[in-house]
N, C-alpha and C positions, 0 to 999 in steps of 0.2 A: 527312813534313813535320817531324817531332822531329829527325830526323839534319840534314836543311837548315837549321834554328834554332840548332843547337849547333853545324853549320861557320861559318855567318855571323856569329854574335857569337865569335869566335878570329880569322877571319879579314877581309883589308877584299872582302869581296865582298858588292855590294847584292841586299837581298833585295826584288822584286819581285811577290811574292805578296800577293794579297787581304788577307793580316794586315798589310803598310801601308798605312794608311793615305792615304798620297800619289798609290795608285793607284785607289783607290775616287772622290779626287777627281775625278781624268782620266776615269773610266770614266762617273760622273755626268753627261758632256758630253751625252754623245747622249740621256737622257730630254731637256735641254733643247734641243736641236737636233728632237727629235721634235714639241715642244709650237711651237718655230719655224717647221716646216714645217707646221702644220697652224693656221696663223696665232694660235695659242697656242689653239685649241680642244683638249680633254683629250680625247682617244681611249677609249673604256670597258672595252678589255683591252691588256694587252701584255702577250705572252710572250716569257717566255727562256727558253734551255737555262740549266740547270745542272749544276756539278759540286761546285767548290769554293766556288760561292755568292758570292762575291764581286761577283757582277755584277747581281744579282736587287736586293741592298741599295746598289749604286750609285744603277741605276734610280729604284729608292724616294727615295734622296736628292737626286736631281735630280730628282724631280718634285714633293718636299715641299718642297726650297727654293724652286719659283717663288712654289708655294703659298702658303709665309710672304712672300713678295715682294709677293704681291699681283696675280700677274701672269696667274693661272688660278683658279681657285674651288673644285679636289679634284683628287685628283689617282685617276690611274685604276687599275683592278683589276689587278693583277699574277696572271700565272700564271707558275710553275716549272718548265718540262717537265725531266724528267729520263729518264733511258735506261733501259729494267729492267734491266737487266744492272748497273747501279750507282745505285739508289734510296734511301739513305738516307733523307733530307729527303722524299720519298712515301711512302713507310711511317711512317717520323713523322705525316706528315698524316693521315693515314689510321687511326692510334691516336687520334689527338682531339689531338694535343698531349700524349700523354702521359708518356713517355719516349723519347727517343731514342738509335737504337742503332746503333752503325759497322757496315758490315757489309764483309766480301770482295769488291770488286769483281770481277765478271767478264768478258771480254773484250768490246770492242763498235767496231761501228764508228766511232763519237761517241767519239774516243778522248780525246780533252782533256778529258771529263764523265765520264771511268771513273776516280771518286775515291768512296770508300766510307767515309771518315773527313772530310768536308770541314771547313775549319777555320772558316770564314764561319758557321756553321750556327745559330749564334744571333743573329747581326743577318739571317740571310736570314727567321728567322720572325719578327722585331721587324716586317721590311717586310712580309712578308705578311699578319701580324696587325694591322697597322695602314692597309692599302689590302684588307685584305676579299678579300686573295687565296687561288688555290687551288695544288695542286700534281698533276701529271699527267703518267704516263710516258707510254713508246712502247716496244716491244719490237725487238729487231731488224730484221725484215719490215716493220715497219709505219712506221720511220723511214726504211727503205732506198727503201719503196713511196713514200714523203711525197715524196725527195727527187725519183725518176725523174717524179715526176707534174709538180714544181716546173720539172724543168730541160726537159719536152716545152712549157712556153711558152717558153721564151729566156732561163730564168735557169741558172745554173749554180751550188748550191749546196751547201754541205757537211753531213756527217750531222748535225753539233750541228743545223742549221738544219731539218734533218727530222725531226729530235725534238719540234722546236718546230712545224712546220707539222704533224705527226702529232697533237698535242696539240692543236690547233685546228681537226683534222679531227674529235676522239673528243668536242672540247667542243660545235661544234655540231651535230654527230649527236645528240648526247645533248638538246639545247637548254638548254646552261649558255649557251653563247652565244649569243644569240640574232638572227635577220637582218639587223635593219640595229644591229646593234651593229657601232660603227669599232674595228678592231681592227687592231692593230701586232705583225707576228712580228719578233724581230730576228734576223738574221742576220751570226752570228761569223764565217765564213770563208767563202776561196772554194773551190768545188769542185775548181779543179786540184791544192790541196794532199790530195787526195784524190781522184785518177784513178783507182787500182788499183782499190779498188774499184766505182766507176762501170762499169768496164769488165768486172770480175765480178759485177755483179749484169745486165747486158746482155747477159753472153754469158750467163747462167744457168747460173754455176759454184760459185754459193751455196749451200752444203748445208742441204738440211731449208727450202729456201727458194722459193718458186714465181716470186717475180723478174713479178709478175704485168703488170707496166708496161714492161717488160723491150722495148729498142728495139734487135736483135739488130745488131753489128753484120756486114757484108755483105763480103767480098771478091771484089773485080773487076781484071781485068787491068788494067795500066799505059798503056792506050791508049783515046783521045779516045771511040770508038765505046762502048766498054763504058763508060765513065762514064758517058756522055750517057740509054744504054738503062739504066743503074738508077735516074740519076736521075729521069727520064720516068717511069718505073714508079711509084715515092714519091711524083713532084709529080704524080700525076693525069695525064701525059702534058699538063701547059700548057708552051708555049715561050715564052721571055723576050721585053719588048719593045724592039724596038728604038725 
């Protein structure tokens, strides 16, 4: 991020990252598009993935501006999920607030959140400290399992987004979250920009990994008869109606 700062002030190339400003505005939309869709009732979590944190203290901002608007009455708990494999901002947490400290990120599949020096990192705990939020990773297995569990109902989502459903599987196991608390995962991307590995963690080519939701997939000849016998097999053997 030092070297990107000292090309962009030499050069006319706009810098786009969380440290302007201009972009936190835009990113602020969706807490209020969240509070729209829920006829402006406050949801009592929402989590994000994090890397560069940027998006955590959007949120916060758009859910504090309705607030001063007058348009909602509090604004909701934020959680941070973040990756272990690049935790800063959770080991912060996790010291009390005590010191915080850059560390090497290492590789992950949540690859836009493998930042281990983020630059946000003091307005993402302004927001958490000020919405009573917490912060909570996922390990690789468990964000990979999050996502395969997410895409066997019809969605197709990315590993930031399994970090974040990971993080709301460990909070209401644990009962931080509790049953009928409404709660909002957001989801940054789609899963096609991330096939390779959907399709190694389905063929169970993941090392050190059980791939435990793992929906292998199947090769069958190029002709009508074998399609029709595996799909028969899968759907229970029901036939379409006409």
């Amino acid at each position: 991020m030092k070297l990107i700062r000292e090309v962009t002030s030499e050069l006319p190339i706009y810098l786009a990252n969380s440290l302007n400003s201009l972009r936190l505005e835009g990113q602020k939309r969706a807490a209020i598009e969240i509070l729209q869709q829920f006829d402006w009732e406050v949801p009592d979590w929402v989590i994000v993935p994090g890397g560069n944190l940027g998006n955590i203290y959007a949120f916060y901002k758009g859910f504090k501006m309705c607030q001063e608007l007058g348009l909602v009455d509090r604004v909701p708990r934020l959680v941070c999920a973040q990756a272990a494999n690049a935790n800063p901002l959770y080991l912060y947490y996790k010291s009390g607030w005590i010191q915080f400290k850059a560390v090497k990120a290492n590789t992950t599949f949540a690859s836009a959140i493998q930042i281990g020096d983020p630059v946000s990192i003091d307005r993402a705990v302004y927001a958490l400290k000020n919405s009573n939020g917490i912060v909570e990773e996922a390990t690789e297995e468990e964000l990979m399992d999050a996502m395969a569990q997410a895409d066997s109902t019809g969605m197709f989502i990315c590993p930031h987004t399994g970090v974040a459903l990971s993080a709301l599987i460990k909070l209401r196991n644990s009962g931080v979250i509790a049953a009928g608390d409404r709660t909002v995962v957001v989801s940054t991307a789609h899963g096609l920009k991330f096939s390779q590995s959907k399709v190694d963690y389905h063929s169970k080519k993941i090392p050190d990994m059980a791939c435990r939701f793992a929906n292998p997939p199947v090769q069958v000849k190029a002709d009508f008869g074998s399609v029709m016998d595996v799909l028969k097999k899968y759907l229970g053997n029901k036939t379409p109606n006409h």
